[in-house]
C-alpha positions as YAML, in Angstrom:
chain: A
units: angstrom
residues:
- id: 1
  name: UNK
  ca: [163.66, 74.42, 218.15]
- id: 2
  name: UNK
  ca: [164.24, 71.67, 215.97]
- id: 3
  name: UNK
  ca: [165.95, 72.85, 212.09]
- id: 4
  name: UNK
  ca: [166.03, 70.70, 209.00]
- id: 5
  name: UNK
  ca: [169.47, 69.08, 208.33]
- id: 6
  name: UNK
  ca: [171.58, 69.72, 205.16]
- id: 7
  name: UNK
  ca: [174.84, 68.63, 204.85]
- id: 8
  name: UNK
  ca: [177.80, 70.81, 204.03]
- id: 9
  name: UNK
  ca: [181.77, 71.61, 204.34]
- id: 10
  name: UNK
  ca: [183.98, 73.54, 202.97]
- id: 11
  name: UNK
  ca: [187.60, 74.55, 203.82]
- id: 12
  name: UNK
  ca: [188.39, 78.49, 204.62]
- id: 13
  name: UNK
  ca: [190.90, 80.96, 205.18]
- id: 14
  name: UNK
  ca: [190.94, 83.17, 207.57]
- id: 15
  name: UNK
  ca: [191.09, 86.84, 206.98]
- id: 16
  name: UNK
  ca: [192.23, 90.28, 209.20]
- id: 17
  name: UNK
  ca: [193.86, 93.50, 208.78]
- id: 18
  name: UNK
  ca: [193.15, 97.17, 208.68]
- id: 19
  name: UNK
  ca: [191.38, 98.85, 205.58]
- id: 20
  name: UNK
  ca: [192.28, 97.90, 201.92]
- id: 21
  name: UNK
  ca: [191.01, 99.53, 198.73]
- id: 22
  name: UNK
  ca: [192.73, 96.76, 195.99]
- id: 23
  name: UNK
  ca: [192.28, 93.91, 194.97]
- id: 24
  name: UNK
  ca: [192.62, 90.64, 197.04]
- id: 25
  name: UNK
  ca: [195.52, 89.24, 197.36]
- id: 26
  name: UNK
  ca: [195.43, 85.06, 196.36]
- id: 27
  name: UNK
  ca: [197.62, 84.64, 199.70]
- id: 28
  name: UNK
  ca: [194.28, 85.16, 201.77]
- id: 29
  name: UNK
  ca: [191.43, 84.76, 199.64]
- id: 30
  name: UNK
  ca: [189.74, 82.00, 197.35]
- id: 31
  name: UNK
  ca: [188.92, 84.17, 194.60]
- id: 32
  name: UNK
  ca: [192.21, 85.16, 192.74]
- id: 33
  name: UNK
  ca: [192.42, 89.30, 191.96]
- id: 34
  name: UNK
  ca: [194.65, 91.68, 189.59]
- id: 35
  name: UNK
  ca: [194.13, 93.73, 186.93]
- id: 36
  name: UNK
  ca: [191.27, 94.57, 185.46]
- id: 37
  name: UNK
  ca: [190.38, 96.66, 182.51]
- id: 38
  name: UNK
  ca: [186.60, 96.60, 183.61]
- id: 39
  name: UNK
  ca: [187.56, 98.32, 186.87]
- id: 40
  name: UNK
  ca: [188.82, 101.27, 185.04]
- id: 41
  name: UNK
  ca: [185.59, 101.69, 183.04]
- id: 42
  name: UNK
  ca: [183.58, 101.22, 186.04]
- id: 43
  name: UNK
  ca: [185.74, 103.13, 188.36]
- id: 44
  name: UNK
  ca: [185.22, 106.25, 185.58]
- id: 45
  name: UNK
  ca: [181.52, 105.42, 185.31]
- id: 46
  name: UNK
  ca: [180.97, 105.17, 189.32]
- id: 47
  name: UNK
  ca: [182.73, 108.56, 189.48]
- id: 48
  name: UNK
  ca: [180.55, 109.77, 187.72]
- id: 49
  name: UNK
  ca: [177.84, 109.11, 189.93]
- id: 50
  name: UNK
  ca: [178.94, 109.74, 192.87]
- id: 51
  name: UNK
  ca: [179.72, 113.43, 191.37]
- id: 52
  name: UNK
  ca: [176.43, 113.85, 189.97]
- id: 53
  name: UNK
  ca: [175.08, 112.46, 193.61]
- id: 54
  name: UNK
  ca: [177.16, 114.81, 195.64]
- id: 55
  name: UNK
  ca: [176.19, 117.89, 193.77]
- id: 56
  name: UNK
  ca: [172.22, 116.84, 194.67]
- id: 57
  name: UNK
  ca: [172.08, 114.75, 197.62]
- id: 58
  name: UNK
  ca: [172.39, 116.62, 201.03]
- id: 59
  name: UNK
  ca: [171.47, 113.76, 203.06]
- id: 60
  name: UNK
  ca: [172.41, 109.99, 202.99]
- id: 61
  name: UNK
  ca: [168.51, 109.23, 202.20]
- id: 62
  name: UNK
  ca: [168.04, 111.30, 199.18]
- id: 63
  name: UNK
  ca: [171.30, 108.96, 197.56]
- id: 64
  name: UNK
  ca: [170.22, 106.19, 198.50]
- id: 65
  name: UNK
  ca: [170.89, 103.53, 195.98]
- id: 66
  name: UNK
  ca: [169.20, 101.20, 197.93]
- id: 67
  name: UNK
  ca: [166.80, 100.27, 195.01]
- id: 68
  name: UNK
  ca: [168.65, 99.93, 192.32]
- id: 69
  name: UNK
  ca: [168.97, 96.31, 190.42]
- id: 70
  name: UNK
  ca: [165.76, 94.77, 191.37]
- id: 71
  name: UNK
  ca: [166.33, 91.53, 192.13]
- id: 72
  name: UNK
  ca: [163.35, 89.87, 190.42]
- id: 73
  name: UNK
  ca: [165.37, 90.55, 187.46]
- id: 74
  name: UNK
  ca: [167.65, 87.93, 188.30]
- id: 75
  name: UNK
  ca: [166.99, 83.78, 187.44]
- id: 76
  name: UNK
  ca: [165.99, 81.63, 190.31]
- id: 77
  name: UNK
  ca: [168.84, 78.61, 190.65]
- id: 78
  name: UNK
  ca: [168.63, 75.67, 192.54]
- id: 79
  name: UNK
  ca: [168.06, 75.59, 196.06]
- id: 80
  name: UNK
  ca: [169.85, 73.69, 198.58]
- id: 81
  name: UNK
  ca: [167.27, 74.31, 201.58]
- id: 82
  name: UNK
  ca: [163.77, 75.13, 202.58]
- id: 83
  name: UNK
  ca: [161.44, 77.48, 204.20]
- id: 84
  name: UNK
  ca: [160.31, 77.16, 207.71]
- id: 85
  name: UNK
  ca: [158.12, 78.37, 209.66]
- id: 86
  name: UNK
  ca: [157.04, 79.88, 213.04]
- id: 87
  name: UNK
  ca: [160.18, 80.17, 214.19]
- id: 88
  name: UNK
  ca: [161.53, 82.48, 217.74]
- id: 89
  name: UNK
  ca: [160.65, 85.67, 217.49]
- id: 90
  name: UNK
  ca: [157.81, 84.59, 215.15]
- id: 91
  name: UNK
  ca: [160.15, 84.35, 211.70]
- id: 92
  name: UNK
  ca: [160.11, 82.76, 209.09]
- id: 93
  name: UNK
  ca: [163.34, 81.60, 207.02]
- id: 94
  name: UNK
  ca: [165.18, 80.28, 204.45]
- id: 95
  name: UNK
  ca: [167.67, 77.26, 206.10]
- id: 96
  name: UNK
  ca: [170.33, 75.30, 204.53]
- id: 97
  name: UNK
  ca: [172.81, 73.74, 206.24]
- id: 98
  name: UNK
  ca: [173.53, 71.17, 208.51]
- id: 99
  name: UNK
  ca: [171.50, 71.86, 211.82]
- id: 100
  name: UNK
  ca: [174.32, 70.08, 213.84]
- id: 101
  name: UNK
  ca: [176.90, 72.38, 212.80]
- id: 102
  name: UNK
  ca: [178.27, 74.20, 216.08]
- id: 103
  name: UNK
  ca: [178.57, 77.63, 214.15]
- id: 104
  name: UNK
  ca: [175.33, 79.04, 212.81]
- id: 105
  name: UNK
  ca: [175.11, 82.48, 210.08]
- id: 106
  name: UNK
  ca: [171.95, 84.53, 210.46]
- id: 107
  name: UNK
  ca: [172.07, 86.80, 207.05]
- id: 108
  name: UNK
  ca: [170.68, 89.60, 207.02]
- id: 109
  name: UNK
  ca: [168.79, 90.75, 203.89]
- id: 110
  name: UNK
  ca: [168.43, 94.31, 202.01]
- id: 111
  name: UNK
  ca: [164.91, 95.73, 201.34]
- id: 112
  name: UNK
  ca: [164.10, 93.25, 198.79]
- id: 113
  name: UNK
  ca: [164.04, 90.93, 201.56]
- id: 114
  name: UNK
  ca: [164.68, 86.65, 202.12]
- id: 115
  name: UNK
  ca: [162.83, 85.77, 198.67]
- id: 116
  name: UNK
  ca: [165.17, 87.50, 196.36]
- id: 117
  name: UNK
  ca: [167.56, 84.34, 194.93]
- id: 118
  name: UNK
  ca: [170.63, 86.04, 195.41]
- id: 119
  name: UNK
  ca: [170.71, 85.85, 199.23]
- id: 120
  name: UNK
  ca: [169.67, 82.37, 198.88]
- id: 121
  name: UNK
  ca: [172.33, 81.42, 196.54]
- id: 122
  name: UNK
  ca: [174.92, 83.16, 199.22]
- id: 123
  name: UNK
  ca: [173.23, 80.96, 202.35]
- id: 124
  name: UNK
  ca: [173.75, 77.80, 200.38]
- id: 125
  name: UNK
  ca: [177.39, 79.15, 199.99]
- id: 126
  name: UNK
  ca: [178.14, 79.90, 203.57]
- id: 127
  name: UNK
  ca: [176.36, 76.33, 204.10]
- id: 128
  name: UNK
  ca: [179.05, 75.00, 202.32]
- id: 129
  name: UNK
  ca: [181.47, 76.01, 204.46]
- id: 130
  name: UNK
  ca: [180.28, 74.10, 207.38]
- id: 131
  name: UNK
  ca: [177.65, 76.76, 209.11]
- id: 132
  name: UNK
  ca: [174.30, 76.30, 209.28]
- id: 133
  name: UNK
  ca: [172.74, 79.58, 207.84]
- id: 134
  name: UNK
  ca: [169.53, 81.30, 208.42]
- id: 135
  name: UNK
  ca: [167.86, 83.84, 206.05]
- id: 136
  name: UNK
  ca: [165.20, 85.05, 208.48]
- id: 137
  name: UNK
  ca: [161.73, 87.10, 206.98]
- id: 138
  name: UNK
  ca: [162.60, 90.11, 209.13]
- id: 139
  name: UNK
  ca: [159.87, 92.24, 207.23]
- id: 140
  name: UNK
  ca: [156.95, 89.77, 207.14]
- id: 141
  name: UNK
  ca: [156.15, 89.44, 203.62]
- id: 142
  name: UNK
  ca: [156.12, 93.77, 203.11]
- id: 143
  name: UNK
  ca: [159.14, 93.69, 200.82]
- id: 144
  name: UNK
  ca: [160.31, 96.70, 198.57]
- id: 145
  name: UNK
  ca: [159.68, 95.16, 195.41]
- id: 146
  name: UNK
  ca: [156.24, 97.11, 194.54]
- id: 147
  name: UNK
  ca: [158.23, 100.05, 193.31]
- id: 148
  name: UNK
  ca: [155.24, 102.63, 194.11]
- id: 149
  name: UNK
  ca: [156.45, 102.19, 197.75]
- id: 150
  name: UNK
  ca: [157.88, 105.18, 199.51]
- id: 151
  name: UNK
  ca: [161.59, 104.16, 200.80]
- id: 152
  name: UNK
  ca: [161.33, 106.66, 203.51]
- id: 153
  name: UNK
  ca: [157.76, 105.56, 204.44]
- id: 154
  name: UNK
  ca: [158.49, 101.85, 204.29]
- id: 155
  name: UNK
  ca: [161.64, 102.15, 206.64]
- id: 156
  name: UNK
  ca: [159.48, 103.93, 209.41]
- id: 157
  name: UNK
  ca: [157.82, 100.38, 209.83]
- id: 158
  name: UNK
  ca: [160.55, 98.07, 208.89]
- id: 159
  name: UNK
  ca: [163.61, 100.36, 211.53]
- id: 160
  name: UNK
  ca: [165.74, 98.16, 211.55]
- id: 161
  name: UNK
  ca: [167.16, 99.35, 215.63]
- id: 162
  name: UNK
  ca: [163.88, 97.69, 216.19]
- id: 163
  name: UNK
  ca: [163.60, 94.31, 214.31]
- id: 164
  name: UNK
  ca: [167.15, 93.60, 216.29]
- id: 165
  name: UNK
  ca: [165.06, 93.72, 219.15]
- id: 166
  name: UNK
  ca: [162.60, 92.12, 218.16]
- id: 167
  name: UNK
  ca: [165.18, 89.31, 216.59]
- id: 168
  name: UNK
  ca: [166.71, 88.67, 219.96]
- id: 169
  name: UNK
  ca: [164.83, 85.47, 220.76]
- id: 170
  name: UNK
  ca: [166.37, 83.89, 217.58]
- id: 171
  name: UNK
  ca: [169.86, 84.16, 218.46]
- id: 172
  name: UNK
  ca: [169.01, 83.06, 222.31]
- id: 173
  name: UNK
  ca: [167.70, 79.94, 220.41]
- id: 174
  name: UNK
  ca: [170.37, 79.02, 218.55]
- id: 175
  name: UNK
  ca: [173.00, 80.10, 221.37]
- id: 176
  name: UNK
  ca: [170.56, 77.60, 223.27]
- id: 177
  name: UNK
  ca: [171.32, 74.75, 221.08]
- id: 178
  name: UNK
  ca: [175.18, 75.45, 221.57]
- id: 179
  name: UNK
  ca: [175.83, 77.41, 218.22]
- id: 180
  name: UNK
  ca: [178.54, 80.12, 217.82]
- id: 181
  name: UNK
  ca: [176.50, 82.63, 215.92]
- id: 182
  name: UNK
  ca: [177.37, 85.31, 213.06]
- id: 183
  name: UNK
  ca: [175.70, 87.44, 211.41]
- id: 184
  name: UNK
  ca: [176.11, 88.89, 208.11]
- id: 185
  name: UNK
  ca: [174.35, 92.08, 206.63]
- id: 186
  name: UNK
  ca: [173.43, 93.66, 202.93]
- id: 187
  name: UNK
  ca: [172.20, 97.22, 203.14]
- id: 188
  name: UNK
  ca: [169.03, 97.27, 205.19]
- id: 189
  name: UNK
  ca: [170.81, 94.26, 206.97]
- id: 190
  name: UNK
  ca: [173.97, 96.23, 207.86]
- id: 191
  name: UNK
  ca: [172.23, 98.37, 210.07]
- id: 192
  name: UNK
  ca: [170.47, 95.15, 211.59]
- id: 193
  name: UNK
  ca: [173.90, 93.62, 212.03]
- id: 194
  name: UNK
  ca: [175.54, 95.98, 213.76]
- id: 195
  name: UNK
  ca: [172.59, 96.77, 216.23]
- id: 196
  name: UNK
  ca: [172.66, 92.83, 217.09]
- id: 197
  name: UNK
  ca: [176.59, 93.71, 218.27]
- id: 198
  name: UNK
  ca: [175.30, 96.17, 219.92]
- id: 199
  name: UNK
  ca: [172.72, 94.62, 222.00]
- id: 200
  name: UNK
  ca: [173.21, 91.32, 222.64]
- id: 201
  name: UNK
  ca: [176.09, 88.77, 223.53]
- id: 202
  name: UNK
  ca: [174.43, 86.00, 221.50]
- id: 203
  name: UNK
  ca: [175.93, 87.09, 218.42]
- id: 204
  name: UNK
  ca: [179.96, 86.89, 218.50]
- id: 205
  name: UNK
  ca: [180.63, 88.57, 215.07]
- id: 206
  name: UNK
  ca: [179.37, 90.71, 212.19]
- id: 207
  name: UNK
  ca: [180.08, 91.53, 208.71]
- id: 208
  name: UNK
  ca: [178.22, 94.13, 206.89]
- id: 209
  name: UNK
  ca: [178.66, 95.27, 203.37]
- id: 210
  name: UNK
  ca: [177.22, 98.61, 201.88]
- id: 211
  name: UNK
  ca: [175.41, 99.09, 204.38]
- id: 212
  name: UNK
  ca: [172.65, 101.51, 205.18]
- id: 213
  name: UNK
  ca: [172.34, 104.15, 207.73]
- id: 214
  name: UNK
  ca: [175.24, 102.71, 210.00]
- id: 215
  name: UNK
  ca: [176.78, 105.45, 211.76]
- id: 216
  name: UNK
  ca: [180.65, 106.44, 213.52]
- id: 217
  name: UNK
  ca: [178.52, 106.36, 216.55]
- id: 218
  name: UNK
  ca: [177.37, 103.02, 216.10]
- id: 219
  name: UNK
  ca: [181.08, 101.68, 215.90]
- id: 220
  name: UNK
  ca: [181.96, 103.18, 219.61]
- id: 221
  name: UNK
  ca: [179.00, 101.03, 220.72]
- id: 222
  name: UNK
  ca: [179.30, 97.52, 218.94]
- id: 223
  name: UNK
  ca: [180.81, 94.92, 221.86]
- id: 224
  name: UNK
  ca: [181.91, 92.16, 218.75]
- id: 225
  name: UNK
  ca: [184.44, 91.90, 215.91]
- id: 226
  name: UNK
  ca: [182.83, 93.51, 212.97]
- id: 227
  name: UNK
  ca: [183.97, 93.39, 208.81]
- id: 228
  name: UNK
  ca: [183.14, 96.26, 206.82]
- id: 229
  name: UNK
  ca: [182.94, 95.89, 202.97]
- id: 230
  name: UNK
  ca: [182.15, 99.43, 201.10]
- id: 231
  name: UNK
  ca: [182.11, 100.26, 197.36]
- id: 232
  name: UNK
  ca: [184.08, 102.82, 195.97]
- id: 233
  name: UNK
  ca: [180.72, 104.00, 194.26]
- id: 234
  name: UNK
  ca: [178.31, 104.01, 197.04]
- id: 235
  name: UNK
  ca: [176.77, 107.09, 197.90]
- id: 236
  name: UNK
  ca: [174.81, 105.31, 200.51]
- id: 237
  name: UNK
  ca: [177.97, 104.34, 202.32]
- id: 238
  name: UNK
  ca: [180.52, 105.92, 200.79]
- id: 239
  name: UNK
  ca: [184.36, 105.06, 201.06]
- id: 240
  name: UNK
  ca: [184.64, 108.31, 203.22]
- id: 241
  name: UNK
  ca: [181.83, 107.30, 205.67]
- id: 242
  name: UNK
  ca: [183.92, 103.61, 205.94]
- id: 243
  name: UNK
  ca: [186.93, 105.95, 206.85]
- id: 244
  name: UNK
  ca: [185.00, 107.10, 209.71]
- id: 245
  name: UNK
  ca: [184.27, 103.78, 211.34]
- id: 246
  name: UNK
  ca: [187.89, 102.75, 210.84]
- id: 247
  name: UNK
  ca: [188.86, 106.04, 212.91]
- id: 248
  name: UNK
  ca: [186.81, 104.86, 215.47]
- id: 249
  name: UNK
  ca: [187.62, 101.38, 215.50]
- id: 250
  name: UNK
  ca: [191.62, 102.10, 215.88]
- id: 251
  name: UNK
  ca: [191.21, 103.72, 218.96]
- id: 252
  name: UNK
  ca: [189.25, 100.40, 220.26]
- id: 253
  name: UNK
  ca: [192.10, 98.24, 220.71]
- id: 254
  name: UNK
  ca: [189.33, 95.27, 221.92]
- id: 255
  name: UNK
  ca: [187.12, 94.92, 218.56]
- id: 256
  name: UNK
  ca: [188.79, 93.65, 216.30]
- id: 257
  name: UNK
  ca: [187.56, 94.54, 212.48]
- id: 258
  name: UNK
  ca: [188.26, 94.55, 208.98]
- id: 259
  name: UNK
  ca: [188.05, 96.83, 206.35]
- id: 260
  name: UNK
  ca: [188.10, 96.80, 202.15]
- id: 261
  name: UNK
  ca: [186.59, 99.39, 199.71]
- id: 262
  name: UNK
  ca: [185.71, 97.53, 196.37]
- id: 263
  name: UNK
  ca: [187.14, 99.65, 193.51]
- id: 264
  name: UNK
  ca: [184.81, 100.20, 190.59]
- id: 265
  name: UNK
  ca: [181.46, 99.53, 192.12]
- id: 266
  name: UNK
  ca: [178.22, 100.75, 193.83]
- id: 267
  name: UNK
  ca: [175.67, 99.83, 196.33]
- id: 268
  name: UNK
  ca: [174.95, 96.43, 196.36]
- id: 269
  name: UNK
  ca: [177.23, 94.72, 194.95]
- id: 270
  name: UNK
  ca: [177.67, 91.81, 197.02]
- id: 271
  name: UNK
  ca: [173.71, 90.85, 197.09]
- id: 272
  name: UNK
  ca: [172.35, 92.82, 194.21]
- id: 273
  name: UNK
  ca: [174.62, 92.47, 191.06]
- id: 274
  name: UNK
  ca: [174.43, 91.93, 187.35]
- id: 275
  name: UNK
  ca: [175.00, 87.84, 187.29]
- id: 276
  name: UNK
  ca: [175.87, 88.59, 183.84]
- id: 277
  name: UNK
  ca: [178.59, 90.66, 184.44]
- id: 278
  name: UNK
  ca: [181.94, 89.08, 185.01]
- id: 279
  name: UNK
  ca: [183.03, 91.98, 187.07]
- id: 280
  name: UNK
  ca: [180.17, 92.08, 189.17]
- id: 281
  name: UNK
  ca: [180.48, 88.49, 189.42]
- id: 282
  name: UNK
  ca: [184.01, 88.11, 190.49]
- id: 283
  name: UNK
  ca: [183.57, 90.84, 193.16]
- id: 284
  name: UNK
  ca: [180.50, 89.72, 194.69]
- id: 285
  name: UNK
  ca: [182.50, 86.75, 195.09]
- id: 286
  name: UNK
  ca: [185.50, 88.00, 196.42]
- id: 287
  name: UNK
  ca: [183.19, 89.88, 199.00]
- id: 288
  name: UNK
  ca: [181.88, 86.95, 200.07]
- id: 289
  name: UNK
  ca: [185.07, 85.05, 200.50]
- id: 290
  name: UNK
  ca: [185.78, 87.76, 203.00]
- id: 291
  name: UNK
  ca: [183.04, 87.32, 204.96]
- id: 292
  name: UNK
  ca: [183.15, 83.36, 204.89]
- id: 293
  name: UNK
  ca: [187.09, 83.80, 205.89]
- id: 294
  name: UNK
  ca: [185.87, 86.53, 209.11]
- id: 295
  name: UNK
  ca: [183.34, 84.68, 210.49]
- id: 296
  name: UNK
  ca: [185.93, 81.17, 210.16]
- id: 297
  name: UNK
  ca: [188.52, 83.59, 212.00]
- id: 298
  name: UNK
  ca: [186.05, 84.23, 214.84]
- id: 299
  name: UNK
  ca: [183.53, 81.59, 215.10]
- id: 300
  name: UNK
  ca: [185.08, 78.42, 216.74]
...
């Protein structure tokens, strides 16, 4: 399999620890963090939610907030790599990067799938960084963005348990061409990402943020270092849920993970935020910091 070549590097830090719900210290992260008044208002307005949720929602699928901020709302920037085709597995994907780099990122998307910018804009970030990144089509085209959709009905095609399986000849190609491999997953992708360190040695490490039906159960079962970045306002994937998988994950002395609740915002806000929003902003780009700094901790 041959990729297109983009140059790109970047210096890192590397990241580890057990769960944190502040800010980011500067000592381990690019983006600087401390006070902000925005967090209060959107720490009271989030609560809000999730109260209003709670007292309606019995199951994780009638809370979902996994369509909320289109992201056809958002501007289209400039884009550092291209669209390929017929790739293993039968994908197609967004690539950027330098196709010699011996570390390769597979990203995951959320419903809204490989064509939104905002995932985009992240792969030409990780690119930076010296990985070669891959924003594969896993849904063929049938993304969420026709709003008349059913969620529920759409997800019984698009399982995710299943596109990892079907996804397995990708990562055996680029293990092939000698690449360390991580993946990273928004929402839809979460559950993708963990299945992928569930069922194949490939893939050496994941990092999932609000991510969608990801169970406890699934972290007794993952076999690589995983990252787990929650909201404090997702009902999806709430902080409580994260709790779970960090109860789990202590008593597995050989995974190593990570774990941060975001104060003061929802679902999606590391792939699906107001660009407007300096808040938004500045977290999205804290969380993805964190993933850059996991997968330069584990990928050598």
């Amino acid at each position: 399999m041959t990729f297109p070549n983009f140059s790109s590097a970047s210096p890192s830090f590397f990241r580890s620890g057990p769960i944190q719900q502040s800010g980011i210290s500067n000592k381990h992260s690019r983006a600087s963090s401390g006070p902000n008044t925005m967090a209060s208002a959107n720490f009271l307005l989030c609560l809000a939610v999730v109260i209003a949720a709670a007292a309606t929602a019995t199951a994780q699928a009638e809370c979902s907030q996994c369509r909320n901020n289109p992201p056809y709302t958002y501007p289209r920037g400039d884009e550092a790599g291209v669209v390929v085709n017929d790739l293993p597995g039968g994908f197609r994907a967004y690539v950027t990067g330098s196709a010699s780099s011996s570390r390769a990122i597979v990203l995951a998307t959320d419903v809204y799938g490989f064509e939104a910018p905002l995932p985009r804009q992240i792969a030409d970030k990780v690119s930076r960084a010296g990985y070669f990144v891959v924003v594969p089509d896993l849904f063929s085209g049938d993304y969420l963005t026709d709003e008349s959709k059913n969620l529920s009905e759409w997800l019984k095609v698009h399982n995710p348990v299943k596109v990892a399986k079907d996804a397995k000849p990708l990562f055996a190609s680029l293990r092939k061409e000698g690449k360390s491999i991580g993946v990273g997953g928004y929402c839809w992708g979460g559950k993708f990402s963990v299945e992928t360190a569930k069922i194949t040695d490939d893939v050496k490490v994941v990092s999932i943020s609000h991510p969608y039906n990801v169970t406890a159960d699934d972290m007794k079962e993952i076999k690589q270092p995983i990252e787990i970045l929650g909201g404090q306002c997702d009902c999806t994937t709430p902080p409580k849920l994260v709790y779970r998988f960090v109860n789990v994950l202590r008593k597995r002395a050989e995974i190593p993970y990570y774990a941060k609740i975001f104060p003061g915002v929802g679902h999606g806000f590391a792939c699906r935020y107001n660009t407007s929003g300096p808040f938004a902003v500045k977290t999205a780009e804290q969380a993805l910091d964190l993933m850059i700094d996991w997968f330069d901790k584990h990928l050598k």
